[in-house]
N, C-alpha and C positions, 0 to 999 in steps of 0.2 A: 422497513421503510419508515423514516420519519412521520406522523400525522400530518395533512396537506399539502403534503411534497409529493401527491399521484401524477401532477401534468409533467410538472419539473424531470421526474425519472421516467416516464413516460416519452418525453422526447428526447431523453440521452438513449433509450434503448432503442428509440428511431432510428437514432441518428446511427445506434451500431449494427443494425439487422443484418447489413451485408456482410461483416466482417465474418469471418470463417472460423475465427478463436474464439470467439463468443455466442454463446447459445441465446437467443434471441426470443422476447414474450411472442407470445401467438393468439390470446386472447387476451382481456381483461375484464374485472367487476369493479367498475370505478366506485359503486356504493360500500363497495370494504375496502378501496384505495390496492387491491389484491391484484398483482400479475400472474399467469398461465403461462408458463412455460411447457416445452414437448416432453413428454415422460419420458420418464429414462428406467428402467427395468432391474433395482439396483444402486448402487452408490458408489462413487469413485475409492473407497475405501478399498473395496476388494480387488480393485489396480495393484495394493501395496500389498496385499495377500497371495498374488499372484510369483509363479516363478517366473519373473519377466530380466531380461539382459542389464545390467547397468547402462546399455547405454537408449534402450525401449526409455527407459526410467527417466534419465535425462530428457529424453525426445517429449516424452509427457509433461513436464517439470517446465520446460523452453516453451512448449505450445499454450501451458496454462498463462505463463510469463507473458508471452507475447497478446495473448487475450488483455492481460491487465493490462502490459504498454499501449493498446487501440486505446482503451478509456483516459490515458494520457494524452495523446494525440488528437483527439477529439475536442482536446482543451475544458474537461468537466471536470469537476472532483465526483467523485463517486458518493463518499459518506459527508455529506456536505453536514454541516449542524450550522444553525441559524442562531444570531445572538442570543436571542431571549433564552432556548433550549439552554446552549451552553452556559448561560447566566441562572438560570434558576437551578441548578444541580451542581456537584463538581465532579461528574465525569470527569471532563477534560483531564482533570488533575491527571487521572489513573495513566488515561493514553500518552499525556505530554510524559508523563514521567518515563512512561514505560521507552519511547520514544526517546527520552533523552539516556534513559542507561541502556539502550541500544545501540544508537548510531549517532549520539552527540560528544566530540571531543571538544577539549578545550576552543581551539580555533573554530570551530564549526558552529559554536554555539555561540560564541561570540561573534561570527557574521554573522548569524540569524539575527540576533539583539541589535547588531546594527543595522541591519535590512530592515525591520519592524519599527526601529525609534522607542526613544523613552516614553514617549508620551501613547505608544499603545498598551492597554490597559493590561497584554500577558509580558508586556517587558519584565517587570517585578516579581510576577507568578512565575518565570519561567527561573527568574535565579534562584529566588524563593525554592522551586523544583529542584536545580540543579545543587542545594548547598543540602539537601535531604540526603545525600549519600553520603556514606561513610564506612568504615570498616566494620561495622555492626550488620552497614545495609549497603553493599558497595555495587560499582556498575555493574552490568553486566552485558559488555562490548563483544556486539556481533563478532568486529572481527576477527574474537578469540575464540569463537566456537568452532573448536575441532573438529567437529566431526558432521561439521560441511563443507561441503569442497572447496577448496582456496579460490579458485577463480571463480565461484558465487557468491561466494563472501564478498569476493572485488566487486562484483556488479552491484550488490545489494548494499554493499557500502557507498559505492558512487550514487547510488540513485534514491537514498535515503540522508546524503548529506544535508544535514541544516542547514548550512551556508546556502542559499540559493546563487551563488557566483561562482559555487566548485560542484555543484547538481548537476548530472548529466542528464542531456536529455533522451525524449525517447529512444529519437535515431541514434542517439550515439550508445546508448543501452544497448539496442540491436544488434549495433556493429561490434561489439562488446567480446573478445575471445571466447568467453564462457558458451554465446551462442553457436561458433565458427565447429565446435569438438561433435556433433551429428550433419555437417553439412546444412542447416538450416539459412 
């Protein structure tokens, strides 16, 4: 958690308690800005170490999905950074990059630059981003990563689109084939 962002994440985990895909604090130490979550006996790692069904795998994979889709819908960003943070470091740089040889094409990233306008201050860093690739250092596009399942790729493409006018939203995430394949 960011330093004095305890109230701020504090009542987005309010706001998610009831949700059933997300594990919910139970206690807190606001003098260490620290949340209490329920023990868990173990680490979800040992899910993928298990001999579990391809389609147990999926049902896990959709359940964890649908956790993140409530923090959508709830209308909050999750890893918010405040200007000053993102101004005194250049994180950003790493994420936006990463972010752009992920899931930014041509068209996509050019509606993000027009959604945002010249005169916001990552217009320039974002091309500046975007002309850092090359055949030395080239994308590297979700969509061609074979060996995740095509119709995740679809979703995570639609819903990692730059363009915020081709971004699906949560409900339509949901309604999305990819979740339709366990009856969810």
């Amino acid at each position: 958690m960011i330093q004095g962002e305890f109230d701020y994440h504090l009542n987005l985990q309010k706001s998610l308690a009831t949700c059933p895909n997300v594990r919910g604090v139970v206690d807190t130490v606001k003098d260490l800005e620290m949340f209490i979550y329920p023990y868990l006996s173990g680490d979800l790692l040992r899910l993928s170490q298990r001999k579990l069904s391809e389609d147990t795998r999926r049902y896990i994979l959709r359940s964890a999905l649908q956790g993140l889709m409530i923090y959508v819908m709830v209308n909050e960003m999750v890893f918010r950074v405040n200007d000053d943070e993102l101004n005194s470091a250049d994180s950003w740089r790493h994420i936006l990059r990463r972010h752009i040889s992920y899931f930014a094409d041509e068209d996509g990233l050019n509606g993000f630059l027009e959604h945002i306008g010249e005169e916001n201050p990552f217009y320039d860093r974002l091309i500046d981003l975007a002309n850092t690739f090359g055949p030395e250092n080239p994308r590297q596009p979700f969509e061609r990563w074979g060996y995740v399942e095509a119709d995740l790729r679809d979703l995570v493409g639609k819903m990692a689109n730059l363009d915020p006018t081709k971004r699906i939203t949560a409900t339509e995430a949901l309604q999305h084939r990819w979740f339709s394949k366990t009856g969810l």
